[in-house]
C-alpha positions in Angstrom: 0.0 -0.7 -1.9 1.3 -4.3 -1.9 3.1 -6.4 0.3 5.9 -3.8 1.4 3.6 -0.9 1.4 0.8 -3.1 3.4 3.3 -4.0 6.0 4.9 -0.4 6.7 1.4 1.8 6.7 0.0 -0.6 9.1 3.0 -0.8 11.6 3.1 3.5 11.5 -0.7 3.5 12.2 -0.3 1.4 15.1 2.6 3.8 16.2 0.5 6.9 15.8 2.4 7.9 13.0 0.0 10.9 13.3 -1.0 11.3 9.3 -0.5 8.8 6.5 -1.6 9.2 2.8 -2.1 6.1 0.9 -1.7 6.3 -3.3 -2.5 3.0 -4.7 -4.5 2.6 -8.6 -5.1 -1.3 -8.5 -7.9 -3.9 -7.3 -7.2 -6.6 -4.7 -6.6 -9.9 -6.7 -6.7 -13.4 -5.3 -2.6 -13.5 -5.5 -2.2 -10.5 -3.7 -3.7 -12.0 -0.4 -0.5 -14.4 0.3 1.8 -11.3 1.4 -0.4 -8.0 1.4 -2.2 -7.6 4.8 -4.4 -5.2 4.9 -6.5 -7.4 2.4 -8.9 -10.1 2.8 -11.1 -12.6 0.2 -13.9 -10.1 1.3 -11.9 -7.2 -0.3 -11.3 -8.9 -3.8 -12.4 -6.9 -6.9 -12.2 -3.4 -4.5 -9.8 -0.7 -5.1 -6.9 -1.4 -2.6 -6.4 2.1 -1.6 -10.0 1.6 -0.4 -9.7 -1.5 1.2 -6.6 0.0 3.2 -8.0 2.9 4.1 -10.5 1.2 5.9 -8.3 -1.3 7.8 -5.9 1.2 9.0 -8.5 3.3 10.5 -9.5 0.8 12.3 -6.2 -0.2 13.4 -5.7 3.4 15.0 -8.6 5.9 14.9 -6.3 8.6 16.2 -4.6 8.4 13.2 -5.7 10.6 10.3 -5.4 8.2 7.0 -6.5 9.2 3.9 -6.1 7.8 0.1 -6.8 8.3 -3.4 -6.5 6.0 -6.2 -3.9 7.7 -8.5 -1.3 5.8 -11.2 2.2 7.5 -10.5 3.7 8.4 -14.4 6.0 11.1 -14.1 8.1 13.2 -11.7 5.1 15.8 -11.0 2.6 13.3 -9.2 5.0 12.9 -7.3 5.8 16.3 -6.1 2.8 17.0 -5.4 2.8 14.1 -2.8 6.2 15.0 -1.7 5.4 18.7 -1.2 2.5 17.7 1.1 4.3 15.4 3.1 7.3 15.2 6.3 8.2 11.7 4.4 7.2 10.5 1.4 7.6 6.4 1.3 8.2 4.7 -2.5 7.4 0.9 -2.1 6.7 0.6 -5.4 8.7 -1.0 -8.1 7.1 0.3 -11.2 7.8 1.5 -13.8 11.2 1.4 -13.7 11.9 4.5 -13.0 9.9 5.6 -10.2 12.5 5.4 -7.8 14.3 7.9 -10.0 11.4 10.1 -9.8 11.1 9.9 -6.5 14.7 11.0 -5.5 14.2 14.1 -8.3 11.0 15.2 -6.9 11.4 14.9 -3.5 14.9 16.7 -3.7 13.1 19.7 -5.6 10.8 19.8 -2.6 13.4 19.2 0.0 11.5 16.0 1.7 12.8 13.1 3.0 12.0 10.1 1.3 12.5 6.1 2.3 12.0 3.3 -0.3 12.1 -0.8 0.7 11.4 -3.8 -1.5 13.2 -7.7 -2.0 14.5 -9.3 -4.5 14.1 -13.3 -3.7 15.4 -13.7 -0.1 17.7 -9.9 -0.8 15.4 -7.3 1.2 16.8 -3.8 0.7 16.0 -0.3 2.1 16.8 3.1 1.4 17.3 6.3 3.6 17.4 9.9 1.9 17.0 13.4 3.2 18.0 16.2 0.8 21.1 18.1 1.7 22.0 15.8 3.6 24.7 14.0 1.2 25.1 12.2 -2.1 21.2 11.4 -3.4 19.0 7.9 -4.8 20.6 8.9 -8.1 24.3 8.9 -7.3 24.1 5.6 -5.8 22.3 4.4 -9.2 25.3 5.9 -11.7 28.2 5.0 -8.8 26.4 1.2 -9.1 26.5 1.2 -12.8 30.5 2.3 -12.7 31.4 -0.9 -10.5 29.3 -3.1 -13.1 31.0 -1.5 -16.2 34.1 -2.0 -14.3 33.4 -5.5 -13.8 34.7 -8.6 -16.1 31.7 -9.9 -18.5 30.0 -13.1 -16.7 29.3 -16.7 -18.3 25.6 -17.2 -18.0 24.8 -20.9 -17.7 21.9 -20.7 -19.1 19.7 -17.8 -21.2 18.2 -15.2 -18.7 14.9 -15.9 -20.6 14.2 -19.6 -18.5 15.0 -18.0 -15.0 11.7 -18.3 -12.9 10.8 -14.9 -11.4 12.1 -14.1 -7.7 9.2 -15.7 -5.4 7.1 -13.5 -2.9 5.6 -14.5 0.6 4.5 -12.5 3.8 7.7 -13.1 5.7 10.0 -10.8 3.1 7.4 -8.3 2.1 6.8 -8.1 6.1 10.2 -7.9 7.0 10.9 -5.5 4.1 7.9 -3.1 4.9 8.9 -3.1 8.5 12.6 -1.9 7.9 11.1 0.8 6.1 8.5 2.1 8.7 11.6 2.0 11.1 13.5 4.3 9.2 10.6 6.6 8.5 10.3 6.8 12.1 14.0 7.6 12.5 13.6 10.5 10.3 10.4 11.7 12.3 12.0 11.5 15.7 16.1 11.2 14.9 16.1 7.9 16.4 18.0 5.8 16.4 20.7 7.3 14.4 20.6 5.1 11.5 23.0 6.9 9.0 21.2 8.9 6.2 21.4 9.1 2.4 22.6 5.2 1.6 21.3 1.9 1.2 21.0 -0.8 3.2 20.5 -4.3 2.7 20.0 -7.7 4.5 19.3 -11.4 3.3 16.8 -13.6 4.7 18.3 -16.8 2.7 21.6 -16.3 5.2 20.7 -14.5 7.7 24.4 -13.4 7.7 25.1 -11.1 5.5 24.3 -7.4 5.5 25.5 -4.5 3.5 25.4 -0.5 4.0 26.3 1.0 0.8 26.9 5.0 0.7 29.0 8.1 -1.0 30.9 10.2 0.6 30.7 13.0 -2.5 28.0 13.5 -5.2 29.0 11.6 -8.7 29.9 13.8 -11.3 27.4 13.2 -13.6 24.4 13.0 -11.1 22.1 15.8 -12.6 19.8 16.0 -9.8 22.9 16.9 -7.6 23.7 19.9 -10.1 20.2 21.2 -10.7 20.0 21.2 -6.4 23.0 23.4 -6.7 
């Protein structure tokens, strides 16, 4: 659980979220303390999951919160999650394809599923519920068609010297935040945020939004076809 995940367990405890299941495989390290905060220099060198557990039943002890300390590597950890959840929550960005995983495993168990994360100042969130229109993975391939269709870009220097994105508690707060709204949306129907698309929002602005959605299935979206 890092800054994102942090952010959006602790604000659905404090709403009596009723359950929550935390999956988390790392330690607290010193660098995690500037934007994850259910940690604390007292919790360095602990498993995280145990270290959250423990904060967020003491931020609501009418809320059941449990945890294990599992590594996420394929699509059926994560069905197992999904099938034992209303709303399964990805905050993680790792491996690469986890989001992919998610949308495949919590469409063959019919759970909805939110993911949220930031890239620099860009904080993004994601909506799905089965059924309920085009999925995570038709967004993906409809994204890579607009890139293809694209002209090729100058770069003005080698993508090898650009300093990675920076993280603080204000865009991993604002991020996890988004996303424990929306998994409240899909627990209660409200407010009716639309469903199955993506939004996003920039903090370096503070003017510019997008919603990006489908209105059909892309063609070659295998997860769409092996739903039926």
């Amino acid at each position: 659980m890092g800054g994102v995940g942090c952010t959006a367990a602790l604000s659905l405890v404090m709403s009596g979220v009723g359950r929550l299941h935390c999956v988390e495989p790392d330690v607290v390290e010193l660098s995690n303390l500037g934007r994850q905060i259910l940690y604390a220099e007292q919790h360095l060198g602990l498993p995280k999951v145990d270290a959250a557990v423990e904060r967020l039943r003491e931020a609501n002890s009418d809320v059941e919160v449990t945890g294990e300390s599992t590594r996420i590597g394929d699509v059926a950890s994560l069905r197992r999650l999904a099938a034992d959840c209303d709303v399964l929550i990805m905050t993680a960005d790792h491996p690469p394809e986890i989001r992919t995983w998610t949308n495949q495993a919590c469409t063959s168990t019919g759970t909805p599923w939110v993911y949220g994360g930031y890239h620099g100042p860009q904080v993004n969130l994601g909506i799905y519920r089965p059924g309920a229109g085009p999925c995570y993975e038709c967004a993906r391939l409809a994204e890579q068609d607009r890139d293809a269709a694209r002209p090729p870009l100058a770069t003005w220097r080698p993508a090898a010297t650009i300093p990675a994105h920076a993280a603080n508690a204000v865009t991993a707060g604002v991020a996890g935040n988004l996303v424990a709204h929306a998994v409240m949306r899909l627990i209660t129907n409200a407010p009716k945020l639309a469903l199955n698309c993506q939004y996003g929002f920039s903090l370096a602005t503070m003017d510019h939004s997008f919603v990006t959605s489908l209105d059909e299935p892309h063609a070659e979206c295998r997860t769409c076809r092996a739903a039926g």
